[in-house]
N, C-alpha and C positions, 0 to 999 in steps of 0.2 A: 556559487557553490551549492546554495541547496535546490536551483533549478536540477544541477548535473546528478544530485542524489536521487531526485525525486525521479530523473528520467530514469537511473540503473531501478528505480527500486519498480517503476512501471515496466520496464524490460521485463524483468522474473521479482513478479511478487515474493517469493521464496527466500530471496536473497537475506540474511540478516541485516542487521544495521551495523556488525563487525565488519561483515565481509562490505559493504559499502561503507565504510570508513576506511577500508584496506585499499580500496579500489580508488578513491577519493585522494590518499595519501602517493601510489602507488604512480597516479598518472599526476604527481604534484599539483592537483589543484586546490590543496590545503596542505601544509607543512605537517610532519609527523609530531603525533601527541597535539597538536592547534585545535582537536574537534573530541570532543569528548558523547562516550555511548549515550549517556543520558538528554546533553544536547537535542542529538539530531533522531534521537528516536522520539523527544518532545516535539521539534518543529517536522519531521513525518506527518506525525498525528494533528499535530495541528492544520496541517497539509491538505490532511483526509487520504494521503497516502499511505495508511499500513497495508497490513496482508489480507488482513479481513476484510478491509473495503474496496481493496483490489481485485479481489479474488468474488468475492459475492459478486452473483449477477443480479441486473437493477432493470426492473421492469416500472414503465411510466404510471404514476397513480393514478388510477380512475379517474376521481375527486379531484386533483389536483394534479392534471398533465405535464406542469412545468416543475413536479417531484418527482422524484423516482423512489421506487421501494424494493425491497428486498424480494427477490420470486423466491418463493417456497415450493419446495418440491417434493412429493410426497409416491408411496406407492401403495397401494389399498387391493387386497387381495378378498376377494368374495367365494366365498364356498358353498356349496349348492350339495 
């Protein structure tokens, strides 16, 4: 059950943890009311499945190639 959430929630990061509990309930592979929001939005994050670490893009660390780190991206305008 929370393989199949983790795959909806990599599909569209976007997705709530409502509507994937709807989704979850809907194609019966949990019984209605059996999974509670607070649950599976702890074992998400436990996961490293939320939106924010879905959604961030992860460039290899210098220092440490077998990390990855957050790419920051920036835009710097110069005036002359």
């Amino acid at each position: 059950m929370l393989q199949k959430a983790i795959e909806l929630r990599q599909e569209r990061p976007e997705r709530s943890v409502e509507q994937i509990i709807f989704m979850l309930e809907e194609h019966g592979v949990v019984e209605n009311g059996a999974l509670t929001y607070s649950t599976l939005a702890r074992q998400l994050r436990l996961a490293g499945a939320t939106r924010r670490e879905l959604e961030a893009k992860r460039i290899p660390d210098p220092q440490n190639p077998k990390r990855k780190k957050r790419r920051a991206q920036g835009l710097f305008f110069v005036c002359h």
